[in-house]
VOGU-3710 file (C-alpha; in Angstrom, 3 decimals, decimal comma):
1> xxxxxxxxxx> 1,392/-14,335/8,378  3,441/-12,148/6,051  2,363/-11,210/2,310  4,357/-12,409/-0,196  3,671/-12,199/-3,663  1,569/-15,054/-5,777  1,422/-16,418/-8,946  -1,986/-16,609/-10,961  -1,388/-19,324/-14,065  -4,752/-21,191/-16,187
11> xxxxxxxxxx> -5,026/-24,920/-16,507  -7,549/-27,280/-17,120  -9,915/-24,224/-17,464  -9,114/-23,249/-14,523  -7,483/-20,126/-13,154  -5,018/-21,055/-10,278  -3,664/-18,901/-7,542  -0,068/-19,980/-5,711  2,750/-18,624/-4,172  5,285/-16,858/-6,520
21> xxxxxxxxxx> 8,293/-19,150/-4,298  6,558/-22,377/-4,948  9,149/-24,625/-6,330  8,014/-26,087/-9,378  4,263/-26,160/-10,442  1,535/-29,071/-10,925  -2,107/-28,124/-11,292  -4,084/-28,969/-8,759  -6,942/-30,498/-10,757  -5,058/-32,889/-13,021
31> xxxxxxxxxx> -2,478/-33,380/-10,688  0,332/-33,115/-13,632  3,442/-30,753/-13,979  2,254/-27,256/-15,155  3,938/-26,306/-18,804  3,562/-23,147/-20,245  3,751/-21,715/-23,820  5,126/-18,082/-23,470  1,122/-16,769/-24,453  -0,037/-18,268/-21,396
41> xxxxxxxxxx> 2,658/-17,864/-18,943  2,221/-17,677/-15,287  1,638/-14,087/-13,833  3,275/-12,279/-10,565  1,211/-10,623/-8,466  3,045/-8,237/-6,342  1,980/-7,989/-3,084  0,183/-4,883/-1,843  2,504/-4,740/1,330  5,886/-3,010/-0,232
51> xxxxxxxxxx> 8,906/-1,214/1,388  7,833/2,249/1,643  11,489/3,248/1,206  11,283/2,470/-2,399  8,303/3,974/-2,964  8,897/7,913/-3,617  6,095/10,556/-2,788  3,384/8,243/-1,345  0,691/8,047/1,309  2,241/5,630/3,651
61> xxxxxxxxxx> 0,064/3,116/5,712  1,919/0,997/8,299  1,993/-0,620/11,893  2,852/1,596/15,119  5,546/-1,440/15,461  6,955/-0,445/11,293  6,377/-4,217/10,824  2,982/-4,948/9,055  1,309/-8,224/8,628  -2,002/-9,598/7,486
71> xxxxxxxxxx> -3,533/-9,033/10,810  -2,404/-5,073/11,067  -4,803/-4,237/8,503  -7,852/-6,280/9,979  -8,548/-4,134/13,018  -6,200/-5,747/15,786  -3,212/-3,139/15,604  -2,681/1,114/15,735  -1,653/2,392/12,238  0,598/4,960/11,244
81> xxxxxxxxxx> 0,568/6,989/8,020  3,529/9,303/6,172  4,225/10,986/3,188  7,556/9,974/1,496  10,380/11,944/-0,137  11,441/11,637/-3,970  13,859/9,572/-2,059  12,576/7,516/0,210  12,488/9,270/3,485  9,002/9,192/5,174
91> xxxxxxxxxx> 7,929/12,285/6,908  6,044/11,328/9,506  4,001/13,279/13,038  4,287/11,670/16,287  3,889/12,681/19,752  7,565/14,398/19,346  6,926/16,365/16,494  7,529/15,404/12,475  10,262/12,768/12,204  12,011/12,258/8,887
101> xxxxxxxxxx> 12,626/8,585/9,010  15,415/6,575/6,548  14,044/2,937/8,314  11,379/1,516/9,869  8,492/1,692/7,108  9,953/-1,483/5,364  5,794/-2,871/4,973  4,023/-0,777/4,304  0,404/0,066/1,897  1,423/2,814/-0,590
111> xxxxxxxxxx> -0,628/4,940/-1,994  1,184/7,374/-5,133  0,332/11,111/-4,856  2,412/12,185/-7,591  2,294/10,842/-11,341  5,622/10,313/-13,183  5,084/13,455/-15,734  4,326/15,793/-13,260  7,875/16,673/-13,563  7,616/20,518/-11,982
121> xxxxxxxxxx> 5,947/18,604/-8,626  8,410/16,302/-8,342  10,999/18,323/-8,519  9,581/20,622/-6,247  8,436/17,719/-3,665  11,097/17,350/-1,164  11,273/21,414/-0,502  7,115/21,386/0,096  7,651/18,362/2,889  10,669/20,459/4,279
131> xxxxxxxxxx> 8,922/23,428/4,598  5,729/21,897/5,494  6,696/19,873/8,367  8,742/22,822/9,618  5,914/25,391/10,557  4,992/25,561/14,525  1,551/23,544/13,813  3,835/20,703/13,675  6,142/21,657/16,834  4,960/19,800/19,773
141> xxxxxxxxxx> 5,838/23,067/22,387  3,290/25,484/20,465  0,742/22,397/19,243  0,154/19,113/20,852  -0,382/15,867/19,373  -3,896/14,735/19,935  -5,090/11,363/18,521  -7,835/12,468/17,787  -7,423/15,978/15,526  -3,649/16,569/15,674
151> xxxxxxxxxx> -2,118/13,061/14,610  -0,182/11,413/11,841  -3,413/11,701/9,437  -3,641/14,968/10,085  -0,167/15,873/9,350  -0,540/14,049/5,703  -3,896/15,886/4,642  -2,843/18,814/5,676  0,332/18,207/3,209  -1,487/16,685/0,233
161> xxxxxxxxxx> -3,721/20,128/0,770  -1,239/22,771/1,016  -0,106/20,984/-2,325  -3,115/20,822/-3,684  -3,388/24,724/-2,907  -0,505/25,703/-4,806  -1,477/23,230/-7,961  -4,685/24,956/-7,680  -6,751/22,624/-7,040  -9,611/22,273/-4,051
171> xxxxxxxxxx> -8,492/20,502/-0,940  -9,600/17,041/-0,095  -11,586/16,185/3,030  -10,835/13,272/5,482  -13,896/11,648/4,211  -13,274/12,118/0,293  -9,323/11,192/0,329  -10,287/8,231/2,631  -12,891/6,914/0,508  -11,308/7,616/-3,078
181> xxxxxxxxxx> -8,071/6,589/-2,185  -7,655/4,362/1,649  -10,487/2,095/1,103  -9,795/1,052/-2,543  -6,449/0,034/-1,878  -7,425/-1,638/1,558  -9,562/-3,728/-0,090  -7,274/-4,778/-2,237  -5,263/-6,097/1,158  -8,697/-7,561/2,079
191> xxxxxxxxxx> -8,818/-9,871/-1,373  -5,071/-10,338/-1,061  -5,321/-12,145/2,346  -8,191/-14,057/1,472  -5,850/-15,655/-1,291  -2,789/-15,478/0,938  -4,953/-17,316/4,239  -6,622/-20,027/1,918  -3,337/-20,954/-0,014  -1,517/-21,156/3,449
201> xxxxxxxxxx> -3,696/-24,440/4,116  -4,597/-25,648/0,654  -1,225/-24,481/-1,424  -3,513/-23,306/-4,620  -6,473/-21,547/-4,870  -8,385/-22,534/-7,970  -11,509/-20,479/-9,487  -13,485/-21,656/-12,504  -12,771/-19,732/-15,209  -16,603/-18,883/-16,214
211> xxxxxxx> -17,704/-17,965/-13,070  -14,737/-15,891/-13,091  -15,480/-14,036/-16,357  -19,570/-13,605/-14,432  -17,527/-12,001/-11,076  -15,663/-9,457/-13,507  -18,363/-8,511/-15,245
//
């Protein structure tokens, strides 16, 4: 099952998941044709599996295969993480050193490292990836990959760090950067499939609007 995005519109007091593709709407507890005044128009939510080709100086999270689904995040496949360029290309360490790849991350989580004012870092970006993934640590004849402490996680810390040294700020540890920024965004894909798995049988997934407003709170 692939992630596509959804729609999430109110009706009847409810609030009703669907996919964003569905032709035409009805609402799924009064059974009639959903019309909308523009205050309460329907709402895309994008999935959280993107092309990481579009999505300029990120932490990358995809399949071994490059072709994520639902079930790659659950447990049942490898992953493989990268750092992209301002334009796209994903750095990336495998078993044959640091690959700079133009396809192949097309689904993809992404996670931004840089925000859109930090104009000096961006602009400064691709050179750091160049000469990061250029030093012998990353040269499989002086340093072998190990999947356990010389791998494709690794290779990204170690990057976000050696920025994060020159910014001036303190490094990150594997434990910090997963926890403040992997497992929020994961669980996002966790919520996401839920939706995505229960509309794939029912077509709509409908939550009362006041027990709603209780979860949020």
């Amino acid at each position: 099952m692939e992630l596509g995005d959804l729609l999430r519109f109110t009706h009847c007091g409810k609030t009703v998941f669907t996919l964003a593709d569905a032709a035409g709407m009805w609402c799924p507890v009064c059974g009639q044709k959903v019309r909308f005044a523009l205050s309460d128009a329907p709402v895309r939510i994008r999935s959280p599996i993107r092309d990481g080709h579009h999505a300029s100086c990120c932490f990358l999270v995809t399949s071994q295969g490059g072709t994520a689904s639902l079930s790659d995040f659950e447990g049942t496949s490898d992953l493989h993480t990268g750092i992209s360029s301002t334009s796209g290309v994903v750095y990336n360490y495998t078993e044959r050193g640091v690959s700079r790849d133009v396809s192949g991350w097309q689904h993809c989580v992404s996670i931004p490292l840089v925000r859109p004012d930090r104009f000096h870092l961006l602009a400064q970006w691709d050179q750091y990836l160049d000469r990061f993934s250029d030093v012998p640590l990353w040269d499989p004849t002086w340093h072998s990959f190990d999947e356990d402490n010389h791998n494709c996680f690794s290779f990204c810390l170690q990057f976000i760090n050696s920025v994060l040294s020159v910014e001036g700020r303190p490094p990150l540890t594997r434990e910090t950067f997963t926890r403040t920024f992997i497992l929020p965004r994961m669980a996002r894909v966790s919520k996401y499939m839920t939706l995505c798995r229960h509309i794939e049988k029912e077509y709509f997934y409908v939550v009362n609007r006041q027990a709603e407003g209780q979860d949020e709170a």
